[in-house]
C-alpha positions as CSV (number, residue, x, y, z in Angstrom):
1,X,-21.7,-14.2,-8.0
2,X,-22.1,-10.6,-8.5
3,X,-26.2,-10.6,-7.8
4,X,-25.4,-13.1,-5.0
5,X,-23.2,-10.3,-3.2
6,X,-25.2,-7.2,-3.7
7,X,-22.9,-5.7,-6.4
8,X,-23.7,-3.2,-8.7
9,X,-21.7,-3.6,-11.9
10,X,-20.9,-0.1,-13.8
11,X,-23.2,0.7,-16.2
12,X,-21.3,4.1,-18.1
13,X,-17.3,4.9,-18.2
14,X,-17.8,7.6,-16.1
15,X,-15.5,8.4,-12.8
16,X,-17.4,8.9,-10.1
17,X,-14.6,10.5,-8.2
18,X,-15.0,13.7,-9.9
19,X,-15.0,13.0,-13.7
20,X,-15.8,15.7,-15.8
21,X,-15.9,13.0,-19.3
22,X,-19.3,12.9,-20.9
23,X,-21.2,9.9,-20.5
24,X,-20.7,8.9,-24.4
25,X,-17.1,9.4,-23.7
26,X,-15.0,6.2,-25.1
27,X,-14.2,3.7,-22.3
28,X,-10.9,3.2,-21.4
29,X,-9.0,1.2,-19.1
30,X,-6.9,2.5,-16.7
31,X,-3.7,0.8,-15.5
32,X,-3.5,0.3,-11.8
33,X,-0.1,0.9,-10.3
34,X,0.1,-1.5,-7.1
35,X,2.9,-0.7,-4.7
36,X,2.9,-2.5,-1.3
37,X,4.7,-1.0,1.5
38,X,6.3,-3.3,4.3
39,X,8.8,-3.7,7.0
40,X,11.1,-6.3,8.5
41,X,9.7,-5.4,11.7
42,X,7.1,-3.6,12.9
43,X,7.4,0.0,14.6
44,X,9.1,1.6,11.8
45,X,6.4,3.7,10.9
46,X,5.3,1.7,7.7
47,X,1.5,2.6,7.9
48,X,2.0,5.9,8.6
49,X,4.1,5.9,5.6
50,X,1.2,4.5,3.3
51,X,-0.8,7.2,4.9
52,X,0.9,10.4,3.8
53,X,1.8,9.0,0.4
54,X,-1.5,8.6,-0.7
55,X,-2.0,12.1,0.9
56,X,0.6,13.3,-1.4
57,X,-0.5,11.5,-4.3
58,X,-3.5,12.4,-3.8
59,X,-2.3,16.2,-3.9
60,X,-0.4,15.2,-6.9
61,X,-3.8,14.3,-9.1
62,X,-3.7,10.7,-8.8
63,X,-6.5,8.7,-7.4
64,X,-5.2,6.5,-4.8
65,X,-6.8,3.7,-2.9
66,X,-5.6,2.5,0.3
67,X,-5.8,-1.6,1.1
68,X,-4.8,-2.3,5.0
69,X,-4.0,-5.5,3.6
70,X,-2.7,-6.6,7.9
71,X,-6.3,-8.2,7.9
72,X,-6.1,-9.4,11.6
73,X,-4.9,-5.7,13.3
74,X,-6.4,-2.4,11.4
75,X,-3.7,0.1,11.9
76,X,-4.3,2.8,8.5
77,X,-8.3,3.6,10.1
78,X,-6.8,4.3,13.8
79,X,-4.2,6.6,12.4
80,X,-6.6,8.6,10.6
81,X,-9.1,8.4,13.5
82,X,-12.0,6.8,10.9
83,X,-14.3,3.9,13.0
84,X,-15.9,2.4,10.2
85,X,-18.9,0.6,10.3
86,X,-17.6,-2.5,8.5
87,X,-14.6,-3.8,6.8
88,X,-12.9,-6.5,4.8
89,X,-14.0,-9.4,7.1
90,X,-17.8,-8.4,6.6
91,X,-17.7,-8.8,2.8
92,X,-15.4,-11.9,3.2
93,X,-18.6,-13.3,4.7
94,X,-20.7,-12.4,1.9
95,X,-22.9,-9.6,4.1
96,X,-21.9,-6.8,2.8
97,X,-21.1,-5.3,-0.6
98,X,-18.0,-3.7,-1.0
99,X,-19.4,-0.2,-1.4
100,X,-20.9,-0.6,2.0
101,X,-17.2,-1.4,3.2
102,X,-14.7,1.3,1.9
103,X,-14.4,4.5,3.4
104,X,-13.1,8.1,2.5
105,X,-9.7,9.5,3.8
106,X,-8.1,12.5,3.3
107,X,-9.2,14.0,0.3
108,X,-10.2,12.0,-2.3
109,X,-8.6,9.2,-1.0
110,X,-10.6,5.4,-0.7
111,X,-9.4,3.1,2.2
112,X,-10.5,-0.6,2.5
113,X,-10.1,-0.9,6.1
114,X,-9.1,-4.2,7.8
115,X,-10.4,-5.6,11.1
116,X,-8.7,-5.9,14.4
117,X,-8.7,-9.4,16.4
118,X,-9.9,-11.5,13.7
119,X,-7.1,-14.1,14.0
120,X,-9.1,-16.2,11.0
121,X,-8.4,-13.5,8.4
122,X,-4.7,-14.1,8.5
123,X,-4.9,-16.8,6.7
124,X,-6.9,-16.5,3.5
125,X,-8.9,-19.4,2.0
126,X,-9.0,-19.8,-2.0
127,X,-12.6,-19.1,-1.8
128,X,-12.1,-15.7,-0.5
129,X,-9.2,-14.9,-2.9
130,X,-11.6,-15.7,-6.0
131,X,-14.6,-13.4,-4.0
132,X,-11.2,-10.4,-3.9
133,X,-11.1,-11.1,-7.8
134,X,-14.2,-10.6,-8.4
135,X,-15.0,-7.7,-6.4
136,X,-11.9,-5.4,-6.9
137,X,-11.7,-6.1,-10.5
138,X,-15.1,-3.9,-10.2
139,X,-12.8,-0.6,-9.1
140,X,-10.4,-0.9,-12.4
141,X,-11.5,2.4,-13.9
142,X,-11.9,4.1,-10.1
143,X,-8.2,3.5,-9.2
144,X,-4.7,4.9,-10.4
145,X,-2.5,3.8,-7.7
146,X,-3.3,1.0,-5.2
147,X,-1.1,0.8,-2.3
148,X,-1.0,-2.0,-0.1
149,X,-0.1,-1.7,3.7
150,X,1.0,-5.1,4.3
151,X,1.9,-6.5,7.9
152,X,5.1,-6.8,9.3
153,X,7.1,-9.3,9.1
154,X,7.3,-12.6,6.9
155,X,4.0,-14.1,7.6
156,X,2.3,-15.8,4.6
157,X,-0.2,-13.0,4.1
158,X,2.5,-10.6,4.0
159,X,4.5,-12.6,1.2
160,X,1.1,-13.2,-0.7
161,X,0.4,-9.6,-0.8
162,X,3.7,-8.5,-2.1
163,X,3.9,-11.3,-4.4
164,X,1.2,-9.6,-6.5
165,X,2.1,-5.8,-6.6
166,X,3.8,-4.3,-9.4
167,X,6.6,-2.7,-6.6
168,X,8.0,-3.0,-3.1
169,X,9.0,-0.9,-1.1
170,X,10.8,-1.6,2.1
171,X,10.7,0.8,4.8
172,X,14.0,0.6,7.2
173,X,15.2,3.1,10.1
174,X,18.7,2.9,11.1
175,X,17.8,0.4,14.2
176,X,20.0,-2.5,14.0
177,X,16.9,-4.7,13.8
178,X,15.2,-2.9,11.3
179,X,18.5,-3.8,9.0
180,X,18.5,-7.2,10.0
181,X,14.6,-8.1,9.6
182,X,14.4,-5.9,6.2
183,X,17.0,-7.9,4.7
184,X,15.1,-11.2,6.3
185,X,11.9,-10.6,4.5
186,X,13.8,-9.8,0.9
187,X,15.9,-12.6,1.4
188,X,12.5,-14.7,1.9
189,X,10.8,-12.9,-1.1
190,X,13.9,-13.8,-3.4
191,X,14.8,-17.4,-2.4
192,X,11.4,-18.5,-2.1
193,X,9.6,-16.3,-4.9
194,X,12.0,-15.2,-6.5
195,X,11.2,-11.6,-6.3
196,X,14.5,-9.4,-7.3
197,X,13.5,-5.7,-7.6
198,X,12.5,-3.8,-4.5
199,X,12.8,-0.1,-3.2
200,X,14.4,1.2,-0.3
201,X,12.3,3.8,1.9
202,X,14.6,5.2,4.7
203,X,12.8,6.8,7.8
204,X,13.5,8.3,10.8
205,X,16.9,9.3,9.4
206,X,18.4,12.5,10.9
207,X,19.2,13.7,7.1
208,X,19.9,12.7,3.7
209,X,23.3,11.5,4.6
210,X,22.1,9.2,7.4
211,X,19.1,8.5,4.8
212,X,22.1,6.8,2.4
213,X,24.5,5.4,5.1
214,X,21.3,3.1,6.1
215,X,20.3,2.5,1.9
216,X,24.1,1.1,1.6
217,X,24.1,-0.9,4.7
218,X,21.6,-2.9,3.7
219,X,22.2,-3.0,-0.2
220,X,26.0,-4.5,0.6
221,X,24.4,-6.9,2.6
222,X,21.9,-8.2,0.2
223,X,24.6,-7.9,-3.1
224,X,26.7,-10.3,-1.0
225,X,24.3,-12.6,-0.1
226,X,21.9,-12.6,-3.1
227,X,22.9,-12.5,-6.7
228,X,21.3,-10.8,-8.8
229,X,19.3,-8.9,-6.8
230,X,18.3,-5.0,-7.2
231,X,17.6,-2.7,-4.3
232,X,17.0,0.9,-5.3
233,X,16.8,3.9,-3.1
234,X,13.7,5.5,-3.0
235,X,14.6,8.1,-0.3
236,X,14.5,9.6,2.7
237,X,12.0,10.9,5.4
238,X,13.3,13.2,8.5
239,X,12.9,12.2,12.2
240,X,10.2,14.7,13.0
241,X,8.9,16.1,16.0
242,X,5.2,16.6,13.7
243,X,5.1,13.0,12.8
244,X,4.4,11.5,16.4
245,X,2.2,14.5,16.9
246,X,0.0,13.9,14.0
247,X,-0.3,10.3,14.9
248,X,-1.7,11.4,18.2
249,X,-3.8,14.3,16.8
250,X,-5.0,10.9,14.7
251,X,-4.7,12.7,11.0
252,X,-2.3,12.7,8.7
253,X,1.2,14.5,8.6
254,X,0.3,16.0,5.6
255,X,-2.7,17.4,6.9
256,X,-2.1,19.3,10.0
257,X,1.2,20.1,9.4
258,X,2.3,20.8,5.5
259,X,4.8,22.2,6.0
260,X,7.0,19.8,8.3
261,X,10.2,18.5,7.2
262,X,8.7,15.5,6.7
263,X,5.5,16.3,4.7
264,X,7.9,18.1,2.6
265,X,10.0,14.9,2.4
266,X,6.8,12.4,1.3
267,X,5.6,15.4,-1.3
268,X,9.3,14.5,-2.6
269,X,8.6,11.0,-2.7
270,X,5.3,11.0,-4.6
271,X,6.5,13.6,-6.8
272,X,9.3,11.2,-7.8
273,X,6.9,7.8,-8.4
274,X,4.1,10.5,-9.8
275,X,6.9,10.8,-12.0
276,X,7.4,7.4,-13.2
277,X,5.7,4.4,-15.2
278,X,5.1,1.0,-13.3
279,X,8.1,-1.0,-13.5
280,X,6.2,-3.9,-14.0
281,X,2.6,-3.2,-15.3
282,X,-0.3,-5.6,-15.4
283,X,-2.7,-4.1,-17.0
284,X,-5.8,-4.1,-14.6
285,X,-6.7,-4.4,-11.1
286,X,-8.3,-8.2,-11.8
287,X,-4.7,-9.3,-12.9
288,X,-3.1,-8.0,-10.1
289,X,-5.5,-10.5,-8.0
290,X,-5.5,-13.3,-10.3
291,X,-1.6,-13.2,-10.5
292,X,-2.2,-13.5,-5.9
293,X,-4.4,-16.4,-6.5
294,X,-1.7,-18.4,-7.5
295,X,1.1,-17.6,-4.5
């Protein structure tokens, strides 16, 4: 299948984002940490919170891959202002290889960027899922930290992409709505798939307190509703004049303005999961699609 698809299988264990190993250096696998980042609804700033993580990761050392995993409407490429040639939907269709397909973000970050108005791509066939196997088991040793920006919502692809990361996180304002759909798509995950263990991103707060007040709204809700589960606060990000500003300058936060409340905040954030093991690990990048394949 490889040959068929133009890919080039490694032939030495050495990074080629900036690895200083020799070539004869042992090979060793590297555990890829798969977060996915959705909403309840959409509008809460989710993507742009994918965005300026893997920013700060990247800042942090880690090597961070971005998938815009809302296949039918690209939404990480606009915000950073990239117009890539290709993307997912053109190796889907056996074209292009996936080299041909990523493309580099800020820093040394690696984006896999969806496509826009292909209404097909919402709904995955298990032939494409084995060709995702296949060809992102091929990044294992390129990859620390995959985060997935899923859609919005509680759309099939949006379940089957947070079925197979290692963690969740939700990302909530203190809208009304925002509560109510970001305790509808846990309460889907859980019932349906049993999924307990999510995390709790609040944005758009005015401070830590309002940050908290939203985190307990929704956890009473949910330990009321749903035993057993376990929501855990991640923390906050600051309504922020810079935020709409770098999303119209089309770069991240980050970026053009450091030192903002809120890039301070996400430097926080990705200090704290820099910090910390997976929860759940699964080994290698190959798993993590294997374990989709059967959602």
């Amino acid at each position: 299948m490889d040959q068929a698809l133009g890919l080039r299988k490694k032939t030495s264990s050495r990074d080629p984002w900036n690895d200083t190993r020799p070539l004869n250096a042992p090979f060793e696998k590297t555990v890829v940490r798969t977060l996915s980042v959705s909403s309840g609804k959409g509008g809460v700033g989710k993507s742009n919170v994918v965005v300026n993580l893997a920013v700060a990761l990247d800042r942090l050392g880690r090597r961070v891959m971005i998938l815009d995993a809302d296949l039918g409407l690209a939404n990480v490429d606009v915000l950073l202002g990239l117009t890539p040639t290709y993307n997912i939907s053109h190796v889907l269709d056996g074209t292009h290889r996936l080299d041909d397909v990523l493309v580099s973000g800020p820093g040394n970050i690696r984006i896999m960027p969806a496509s826009s108005g292909v209404q097909h791509l919402t709904q995955l066939t298990q032939e494409q899922k084995i060709l995702f196997v296949d060809l992102l088991d091929d990044l294992e040793t390129d990859v620390d930290i995959l985060l997935i920006d899923t859609g919005a919502g509680i759309a099939d692809t949006v379940l089957y992409f947070n079925m197979a990361a290692q963690e969740k996180i939700v990302v909530v304002t203190p809208e009304p709505t925002s509560l109510t759909d970001a305790y509808a798509f846990i309460k889907v995950m859980f019932t349906r798939h049993g999924e307990r263990s999510f995390r709790i991103l609040t944005n758009a707060v005015a401070d830590e307190k309002e940050g908290r007040a939203v985190f307990r709204k929704l956890s009473r809700v949910a330990d009321h509703f749903l035993d057993g589960i376990s929501l855990d606060y991640l923390g906050w990000i600051p309504r922020d004049p810079s935020v709409p500003e770098a999303v119209r300058q089309q770069k991240a936060l980050l970026e053009v303005f450091p030192g903002a409340p809120a890039s301070r905040a996400f430097m926080d954030i990705a200090g704290r999961l820099n910090r910390e093991a997976p929860t759940m690990p699964k080994g290698t990048i190959q798993f993590f699609w294997k374990r989709l394949l059967k959602v």
